[in-house]
N, C-alpha and C positions, 0 to 999 in steps of 0.2 A: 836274166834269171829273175824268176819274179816269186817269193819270198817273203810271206810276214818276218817279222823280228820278233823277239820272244815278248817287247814289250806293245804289240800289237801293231807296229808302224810298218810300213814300207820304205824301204830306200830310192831314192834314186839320183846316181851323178849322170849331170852335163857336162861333158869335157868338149869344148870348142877351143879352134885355130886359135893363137893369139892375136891381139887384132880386131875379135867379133865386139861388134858393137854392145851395148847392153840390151839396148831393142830387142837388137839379131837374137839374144843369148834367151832373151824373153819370149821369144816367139817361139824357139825352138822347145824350150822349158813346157809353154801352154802345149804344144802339138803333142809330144808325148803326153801330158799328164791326160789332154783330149782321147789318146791311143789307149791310155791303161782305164779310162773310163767306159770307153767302149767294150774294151775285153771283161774287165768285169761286168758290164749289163749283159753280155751274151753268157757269161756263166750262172747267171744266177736262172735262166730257164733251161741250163744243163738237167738238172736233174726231171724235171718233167720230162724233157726230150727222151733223156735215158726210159721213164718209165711204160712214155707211150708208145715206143718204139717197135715191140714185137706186136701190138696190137694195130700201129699200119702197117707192120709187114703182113699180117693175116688179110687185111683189109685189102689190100694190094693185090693179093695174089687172087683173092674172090673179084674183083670188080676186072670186067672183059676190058680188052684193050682198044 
């Protein structure tokens, strides 16, 4: 669930096996924060997409196939 907090932050736990190395636990830690870094760069050209959206639908349905 992905969630600001009211005081601007994001949460997030790792819950690993007992056992995982600190490495391990560091590696898994960067992979997601790499995962929520990606999802936010693909949202911030959300709203443009929204915008130009019905103007390639028109675009589309003019140009032959």
């Amino acid at each position: 669930q992905f969630r600001i907090g009211d005081d601007g932050f994001e949460r997030m736990l790792v819950v690993a096996p007992l056992g995982t190395s600190p490495a391990r636990a560091g590696r898994i830690s960067q992979r997601l924060l790499e995962i929520e870094t990606y999802r936010l760069m693909a949202l911030r050209g959300l709203p443009v997409a929204k915008e130009l959206g019905p103007m390639l639908a028109r675009a589309e349905v003019r140009c032959p196939a």
